[in-house]
C-alpha positions as CSV (number, residue, x, y, z in Angstrom):
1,X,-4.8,-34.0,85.0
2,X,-3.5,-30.9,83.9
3,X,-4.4,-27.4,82.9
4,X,-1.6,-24.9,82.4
5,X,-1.1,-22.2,84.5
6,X,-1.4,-19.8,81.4
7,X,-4.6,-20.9,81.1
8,X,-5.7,-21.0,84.7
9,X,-4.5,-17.2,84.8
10,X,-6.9,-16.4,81.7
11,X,-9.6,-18.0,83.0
12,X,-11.0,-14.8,84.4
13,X,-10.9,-13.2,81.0
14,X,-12.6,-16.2,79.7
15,X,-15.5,-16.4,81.7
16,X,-16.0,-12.8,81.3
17,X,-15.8,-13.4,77.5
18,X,-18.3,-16.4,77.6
19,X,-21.1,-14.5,79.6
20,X,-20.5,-11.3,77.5
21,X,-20.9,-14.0,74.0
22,X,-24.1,-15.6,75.7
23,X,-25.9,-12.4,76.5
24,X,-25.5,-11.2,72.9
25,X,-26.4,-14.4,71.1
26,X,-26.5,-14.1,67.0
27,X,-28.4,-17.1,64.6
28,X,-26.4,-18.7,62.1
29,X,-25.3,-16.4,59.4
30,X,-25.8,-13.3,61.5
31,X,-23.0,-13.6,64.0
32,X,-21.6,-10.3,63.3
33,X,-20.4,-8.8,66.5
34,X,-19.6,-12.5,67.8
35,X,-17.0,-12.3,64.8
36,X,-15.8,-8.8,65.3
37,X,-15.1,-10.1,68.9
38,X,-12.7,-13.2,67.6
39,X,-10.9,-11.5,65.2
40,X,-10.1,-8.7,67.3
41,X,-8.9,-11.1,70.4
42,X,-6.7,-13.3,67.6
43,X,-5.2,-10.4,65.9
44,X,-4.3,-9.4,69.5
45,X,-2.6,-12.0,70.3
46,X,-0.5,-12.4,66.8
47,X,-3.0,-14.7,65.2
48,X,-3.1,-14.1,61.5
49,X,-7.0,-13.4,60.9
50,X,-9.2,-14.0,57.7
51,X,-13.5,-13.1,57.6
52,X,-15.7,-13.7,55.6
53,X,-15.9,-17.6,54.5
54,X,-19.5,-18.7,55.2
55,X,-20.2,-15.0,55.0
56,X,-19.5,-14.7,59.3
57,X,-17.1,-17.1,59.6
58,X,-13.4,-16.2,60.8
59,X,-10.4,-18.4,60.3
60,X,-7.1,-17.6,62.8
61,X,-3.9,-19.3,61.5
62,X,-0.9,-19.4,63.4
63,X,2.2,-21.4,61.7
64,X,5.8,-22.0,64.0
65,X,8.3,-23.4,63.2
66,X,9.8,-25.1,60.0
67,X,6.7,-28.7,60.8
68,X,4.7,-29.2,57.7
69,X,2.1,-31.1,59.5
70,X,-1.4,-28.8,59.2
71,X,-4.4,-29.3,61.6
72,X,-7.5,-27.5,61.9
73,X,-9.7,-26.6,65.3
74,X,-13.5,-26.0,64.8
75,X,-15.4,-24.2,67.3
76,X,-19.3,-23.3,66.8
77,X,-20.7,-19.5,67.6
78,X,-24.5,-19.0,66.6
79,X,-27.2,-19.0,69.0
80,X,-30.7,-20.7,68.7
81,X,-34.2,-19.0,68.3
82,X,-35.1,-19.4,71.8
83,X,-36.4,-17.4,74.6
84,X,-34.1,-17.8,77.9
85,X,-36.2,-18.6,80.8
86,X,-33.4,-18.7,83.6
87,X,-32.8,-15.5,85.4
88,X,-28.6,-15.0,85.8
89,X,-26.7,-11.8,85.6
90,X,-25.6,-12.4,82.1
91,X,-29.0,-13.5,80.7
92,X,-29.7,-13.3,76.8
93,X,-30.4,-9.7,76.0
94,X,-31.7,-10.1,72.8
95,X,-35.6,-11.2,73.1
96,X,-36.3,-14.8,71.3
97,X,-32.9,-15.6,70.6
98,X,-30.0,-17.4,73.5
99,X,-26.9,-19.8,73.5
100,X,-28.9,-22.9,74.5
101,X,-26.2,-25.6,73.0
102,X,-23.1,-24.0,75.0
103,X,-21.4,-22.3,71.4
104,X,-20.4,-18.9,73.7
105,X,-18.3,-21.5,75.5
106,X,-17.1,-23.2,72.3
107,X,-15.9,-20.0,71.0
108,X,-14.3,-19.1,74.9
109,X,-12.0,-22.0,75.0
110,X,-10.8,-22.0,71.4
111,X,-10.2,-18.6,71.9
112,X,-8.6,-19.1,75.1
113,X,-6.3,-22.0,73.3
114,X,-5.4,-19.8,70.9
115,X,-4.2,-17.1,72.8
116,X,-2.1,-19.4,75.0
117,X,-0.5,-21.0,71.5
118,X,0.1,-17.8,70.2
119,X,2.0,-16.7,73.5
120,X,3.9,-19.9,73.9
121,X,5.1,-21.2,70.6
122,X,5.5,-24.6,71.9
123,X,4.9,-26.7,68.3
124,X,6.2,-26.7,64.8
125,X,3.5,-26.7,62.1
126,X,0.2,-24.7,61.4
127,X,-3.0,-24.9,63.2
128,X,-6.1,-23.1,61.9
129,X,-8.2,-21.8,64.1
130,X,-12.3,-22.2,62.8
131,X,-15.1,-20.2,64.3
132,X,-17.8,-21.6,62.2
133,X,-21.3,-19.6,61.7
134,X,-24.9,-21.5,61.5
135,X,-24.5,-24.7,63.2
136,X,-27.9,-24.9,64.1
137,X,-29.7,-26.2,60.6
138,X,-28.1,-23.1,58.7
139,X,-25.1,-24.9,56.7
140,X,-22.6,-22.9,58.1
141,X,-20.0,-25.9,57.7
142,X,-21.2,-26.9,54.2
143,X,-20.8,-23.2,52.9
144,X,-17.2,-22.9,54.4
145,X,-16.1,-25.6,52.6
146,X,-17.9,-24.7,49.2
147,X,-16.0,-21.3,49.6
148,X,-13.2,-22.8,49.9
149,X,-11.8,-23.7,53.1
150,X,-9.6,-26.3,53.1
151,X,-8.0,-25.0,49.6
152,X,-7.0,-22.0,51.4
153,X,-6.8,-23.5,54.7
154,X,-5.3,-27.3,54.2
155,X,-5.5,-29.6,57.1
156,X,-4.3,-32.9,57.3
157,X,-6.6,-33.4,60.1
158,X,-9.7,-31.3,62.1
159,X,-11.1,-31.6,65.0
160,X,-14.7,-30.8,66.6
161,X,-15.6,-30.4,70.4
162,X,-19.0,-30.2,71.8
163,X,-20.1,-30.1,75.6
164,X,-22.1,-33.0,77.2
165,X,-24.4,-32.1,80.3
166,X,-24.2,-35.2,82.6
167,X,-20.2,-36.0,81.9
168,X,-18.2,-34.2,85.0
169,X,-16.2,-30.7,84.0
170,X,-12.8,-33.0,84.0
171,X,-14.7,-36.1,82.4
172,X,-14.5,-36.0,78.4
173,X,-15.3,-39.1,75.7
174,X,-13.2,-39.9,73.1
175,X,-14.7,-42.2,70.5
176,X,-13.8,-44.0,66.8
177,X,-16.4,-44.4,64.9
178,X,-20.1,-42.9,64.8
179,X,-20.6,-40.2,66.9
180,X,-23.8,-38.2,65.6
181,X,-26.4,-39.4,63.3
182,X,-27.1,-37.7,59.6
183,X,-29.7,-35.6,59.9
184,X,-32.2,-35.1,56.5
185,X,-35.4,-34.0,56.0
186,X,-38.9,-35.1,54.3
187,X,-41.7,-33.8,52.9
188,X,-45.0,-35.2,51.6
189,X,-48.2,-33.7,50.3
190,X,-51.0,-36.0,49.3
191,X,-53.2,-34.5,47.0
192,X,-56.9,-35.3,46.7
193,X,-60.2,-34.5,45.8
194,X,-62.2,-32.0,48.6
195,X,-65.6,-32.6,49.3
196,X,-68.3,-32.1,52.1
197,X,-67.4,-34.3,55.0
198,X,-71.3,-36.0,55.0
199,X,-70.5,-36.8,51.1
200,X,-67.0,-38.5,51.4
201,X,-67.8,-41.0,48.6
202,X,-68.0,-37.5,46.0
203,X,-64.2,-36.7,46.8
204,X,-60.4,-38.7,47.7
205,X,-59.8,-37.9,50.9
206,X,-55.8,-37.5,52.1
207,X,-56.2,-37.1,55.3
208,X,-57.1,-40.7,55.9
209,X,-54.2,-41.3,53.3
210,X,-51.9,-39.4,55.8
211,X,-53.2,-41.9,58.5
212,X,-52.1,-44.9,57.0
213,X,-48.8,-43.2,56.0
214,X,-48.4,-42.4,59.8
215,X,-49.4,-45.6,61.2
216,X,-47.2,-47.3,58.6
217,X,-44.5,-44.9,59.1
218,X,-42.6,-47.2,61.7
219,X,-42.7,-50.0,60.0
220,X,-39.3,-48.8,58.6
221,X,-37.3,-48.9,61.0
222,X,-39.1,-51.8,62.2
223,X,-39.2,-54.2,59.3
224,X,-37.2,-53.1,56.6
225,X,-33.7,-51.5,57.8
226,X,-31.1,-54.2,59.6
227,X,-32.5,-54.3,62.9
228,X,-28.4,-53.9,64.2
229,X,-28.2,-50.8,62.4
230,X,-29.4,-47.6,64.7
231,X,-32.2,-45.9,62.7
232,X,-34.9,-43.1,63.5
233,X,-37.7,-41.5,61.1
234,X,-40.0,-39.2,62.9
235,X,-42.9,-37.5,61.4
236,X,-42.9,-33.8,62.9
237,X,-44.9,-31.5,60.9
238,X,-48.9,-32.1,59.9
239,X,-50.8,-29.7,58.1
240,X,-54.4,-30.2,56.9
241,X,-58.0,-28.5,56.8
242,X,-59.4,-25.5,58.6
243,X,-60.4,-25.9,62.3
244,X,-63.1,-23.6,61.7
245,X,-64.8,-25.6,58.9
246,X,-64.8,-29.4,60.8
247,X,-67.4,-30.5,57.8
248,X,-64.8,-30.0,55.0
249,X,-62.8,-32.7,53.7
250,X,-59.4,-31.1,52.1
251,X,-57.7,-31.3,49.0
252,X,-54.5,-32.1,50.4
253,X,-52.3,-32.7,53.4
254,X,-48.6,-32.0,54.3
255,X,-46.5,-33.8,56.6
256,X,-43.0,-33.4,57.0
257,X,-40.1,-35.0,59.3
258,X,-36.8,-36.0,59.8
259,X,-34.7,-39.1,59.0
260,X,-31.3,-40.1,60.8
261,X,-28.8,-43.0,60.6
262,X,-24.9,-43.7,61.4
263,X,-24.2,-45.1,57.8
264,X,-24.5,-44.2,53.8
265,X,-26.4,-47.7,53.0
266,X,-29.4,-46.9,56.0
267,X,-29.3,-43.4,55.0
268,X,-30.1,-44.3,51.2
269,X,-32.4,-47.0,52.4
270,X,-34.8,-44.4,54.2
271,X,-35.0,-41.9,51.1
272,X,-36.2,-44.7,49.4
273,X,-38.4,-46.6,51.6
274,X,-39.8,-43.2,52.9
275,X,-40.5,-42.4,48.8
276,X,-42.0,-46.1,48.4
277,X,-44.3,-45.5,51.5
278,X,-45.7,-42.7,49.9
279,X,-46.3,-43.6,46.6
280,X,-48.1,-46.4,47.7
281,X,-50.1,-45.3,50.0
282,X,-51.3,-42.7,47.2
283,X,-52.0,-45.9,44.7
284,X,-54.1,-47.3,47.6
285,X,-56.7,-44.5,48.2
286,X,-56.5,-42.9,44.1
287,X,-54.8,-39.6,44.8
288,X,-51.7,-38.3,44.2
289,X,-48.6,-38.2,46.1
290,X,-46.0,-35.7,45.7
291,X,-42.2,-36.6,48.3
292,X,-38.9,-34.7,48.6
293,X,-36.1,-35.7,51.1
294,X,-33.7,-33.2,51.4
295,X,-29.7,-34.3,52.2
296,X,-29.0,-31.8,55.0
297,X,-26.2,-33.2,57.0
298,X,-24.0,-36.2,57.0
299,X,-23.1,-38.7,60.2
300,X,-19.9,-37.4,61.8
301,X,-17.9,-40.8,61.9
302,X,-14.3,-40.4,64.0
303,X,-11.2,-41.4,62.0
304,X,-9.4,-43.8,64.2
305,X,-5.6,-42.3,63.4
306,X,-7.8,-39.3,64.5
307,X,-9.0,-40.1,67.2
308,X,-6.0,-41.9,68.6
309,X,-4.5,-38.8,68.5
310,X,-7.7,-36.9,70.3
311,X,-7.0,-39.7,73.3
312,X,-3.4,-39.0,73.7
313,X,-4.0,-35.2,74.1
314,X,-7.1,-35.5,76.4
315,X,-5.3,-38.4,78.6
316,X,-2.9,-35.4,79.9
317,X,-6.0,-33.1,80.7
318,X,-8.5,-35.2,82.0
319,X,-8.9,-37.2,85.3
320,X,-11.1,-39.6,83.3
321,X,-11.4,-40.3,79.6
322,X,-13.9,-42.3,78.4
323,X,-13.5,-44.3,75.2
324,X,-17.3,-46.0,75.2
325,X,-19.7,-43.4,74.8
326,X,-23.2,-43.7,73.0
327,X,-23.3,-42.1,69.7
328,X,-26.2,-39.1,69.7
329,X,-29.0,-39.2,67.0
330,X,-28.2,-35.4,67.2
331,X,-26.8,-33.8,64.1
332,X,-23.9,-31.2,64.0
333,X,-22.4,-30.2,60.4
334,X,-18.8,-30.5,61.1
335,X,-19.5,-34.1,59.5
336,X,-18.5,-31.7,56.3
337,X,-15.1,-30.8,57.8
338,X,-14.3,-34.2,58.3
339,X,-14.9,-35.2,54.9
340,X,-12.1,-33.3,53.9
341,X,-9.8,-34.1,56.2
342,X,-9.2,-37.3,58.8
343,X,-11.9,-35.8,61.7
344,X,-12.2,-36.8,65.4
345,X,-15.3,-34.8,67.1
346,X,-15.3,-35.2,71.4
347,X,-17.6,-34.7,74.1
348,X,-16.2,-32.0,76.7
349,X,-18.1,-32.4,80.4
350,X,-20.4,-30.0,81.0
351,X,-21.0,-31.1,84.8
352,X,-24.8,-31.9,85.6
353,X,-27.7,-31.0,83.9
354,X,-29.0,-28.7,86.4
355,X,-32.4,-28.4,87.0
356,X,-32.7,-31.1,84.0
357,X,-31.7,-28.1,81.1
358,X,-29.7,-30.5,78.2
359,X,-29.4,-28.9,74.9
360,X,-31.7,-26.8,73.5
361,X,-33.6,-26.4,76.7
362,X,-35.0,-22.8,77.7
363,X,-32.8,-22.9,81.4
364,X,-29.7,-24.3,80.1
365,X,-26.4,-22.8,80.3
366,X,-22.6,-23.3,79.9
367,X,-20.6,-24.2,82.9
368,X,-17.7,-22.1,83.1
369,X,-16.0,-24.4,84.8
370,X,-15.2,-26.6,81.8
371,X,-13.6,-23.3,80.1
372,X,-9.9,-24.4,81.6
373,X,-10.4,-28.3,80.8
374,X,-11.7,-27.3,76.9
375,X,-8.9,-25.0,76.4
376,X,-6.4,-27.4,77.7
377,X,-7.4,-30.0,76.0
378,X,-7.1,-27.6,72.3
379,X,-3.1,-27.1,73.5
380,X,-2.4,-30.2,74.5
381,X,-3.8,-31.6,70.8
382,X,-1.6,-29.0,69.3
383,X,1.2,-29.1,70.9
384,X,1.2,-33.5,70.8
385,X,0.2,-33.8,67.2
386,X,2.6,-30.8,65.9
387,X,5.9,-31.7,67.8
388,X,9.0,-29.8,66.9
């Protein structure tokens, strides 16, 4: 287990950095003076700096030596609509928005990797340094690479990091295969005919249509997709009626969701069985049914020359590396990264979930303490996979 004592000197700076990024948290696309921050600490330390590829996003690239190998490091840095609830000294200062997925500490240690490679040199090749925008559902990832990413910044392989509340600070999971879910969205809206709720037969009522959609909803996953291949659909959004006119049958309902699964076939399989659903249901009660599923993210699977590579590195960090780890149902948008280039995404320790504050919970916070183990992990990748 080893962090360098470059590191361990800058860990001060770090931790300052990371509480100073987490009380000025910025959503997805509007990361402005997170950005100003990174390009102004890469430039310092003799990073070459280019802004503006998903409209926030900055890209560092450092090249030494004569290696031709290219490999690019993806750290996150928007925040989440969210109101902080935990009182610390660094608390969110920006009312109904706060870093509740630990990005101000992805952006800390990839900063703090880079400023140790930039100082040390020890590698031949080029490493690209991604601070992504609009992780969170904005398609910061997808909008990188549509601008053009990986034609201006080639990589012959990328790699993601994310923390894990419940692994210990010098604990991290290294993983083939799935490691998040895709994540896609539906919408339905059955339209019928409104009518007084005492005269039901004089209309086509959809909100007992939206019942038997709902009740049948599970039958999915339950009976139609390979019951050894992982699967969710959740319906999450209902809209019908007026609650101040409970003798009205409406004209239509809306209910919307989300859909996720670890491979292409399951993921085809619930656009089309939610679709069939739907339409039937319709046919059954006479009204009309109109469905969109919308193709938001793709499973993040781990390349296995990848991620053989992501072991090595974190095997001279870590005290222990784990290489079974459950795949998460979660989504994250470097899946679009890593179908560019060969991709291995790990889970950092994040020490435990204090108070019970996982991801996206009001209370929860990055622990500093994982700063010197994330950053050391970044240099040792670097510094294995670009020998000189």
């Amino acid at each position: 287990m080893s962090i360098p004592a470059r590191i361990k000197d800058d860990l001060p700076f770090l931790t300052t950095l990371r509480r100073d990024l987490h009380a000025h948290p910025e959503l997805g696309f509007e990361e402005e003076r997170t950005a100003g921050i990174v390009a102004k600490l890469l430039e310092e330390a003799g990073v070459t700096v280019h802004r503006g590829l998903g409209r926030t996003g900055v890209v560092g690239t450092l090249k030494v030596g004569d290696g031709i190998r290219r490999i690019g490091l993806r750290a996150d840095m928007d925040a989440l609509a969210m109101t902080e609830t935990a009182e610390r000294p660094y608390k969110s200062s920006v009312p109904g928005k706060m870093h509740a997925c630990g990005h101000d500490g992805h952006t800390a240690m990839l900063l703090g990797a880079a400023r140790h490679l930039a100082a040390t040199r020890g590698f031949s090749g080029t490493v690209h340094f991604i601070f992504q925008p609009a992780e969170e559902g904005r398609g910061g990832a997808k909008r990188m690479v549509e601008e053009g990413l990986f034609k201006l910044f080639p990589c012959d392989a990328v790699y993601g990091l994310h923390n894990m509340p419940g692994l210990a600070v010098d604990e991290i999971a290294v993983v083939a295969g799935p490691q998040l879910a895709s994540s896609d969205s539906w919408r339905v809206t059955f339209r019928g005919v409104g009518t007084h709720g005492a005269k039901p037969h004089l209309g086509r009522d959809p909100i007992t249509a939206a019942g038997t959609f709902l009740s049948s909803l599970q039958t999915i996953v339950g009976r139609v997709v390979d019951p050894l291949q992982p699967a969710v659909v959740s319906a999450c959004f209902l809209q019908a009626g007026d609650s101040k006119a409970l003798n009205v049958i409406p004209d239509l309902v809306e209910i919307g969701g989300t859909a996720r699964a670890y491979s292409p076939e399951v993921r085809d399989q619930m656009e089309t069985e939610i679709g069939r659903l739907a339409q039937g249901t319709a046919a059954m009660y006479g009204i009309s049914v109109e469905y969109h599923f919308e193709r938001r993210i793709p499973p993040v699977i781990n390349d296995a020359d990848a991620t053989a590579r992501a072991l090595a590195a974190a095997g001279s960090v870590f005290g222990k590396v784990r290489t079974n780890f459950p795949p998460s149902t979660a989504g994250d948008d470097f899946a679009f990264f890593a179908q560019n280039a060969p991709g291995c995404y790990v889970w950092l320790g994040n020490g435990p979930a204090e108070g019970g504050a996982l991801h996206h919970n009001t209370a929860y916070d990055f622990n500093d303490e994982a700063l010197g183990y994330g950053a050391a992990y970044w240099v040792s990748l670097v510094e294995r996979e670009l020998k000189g």
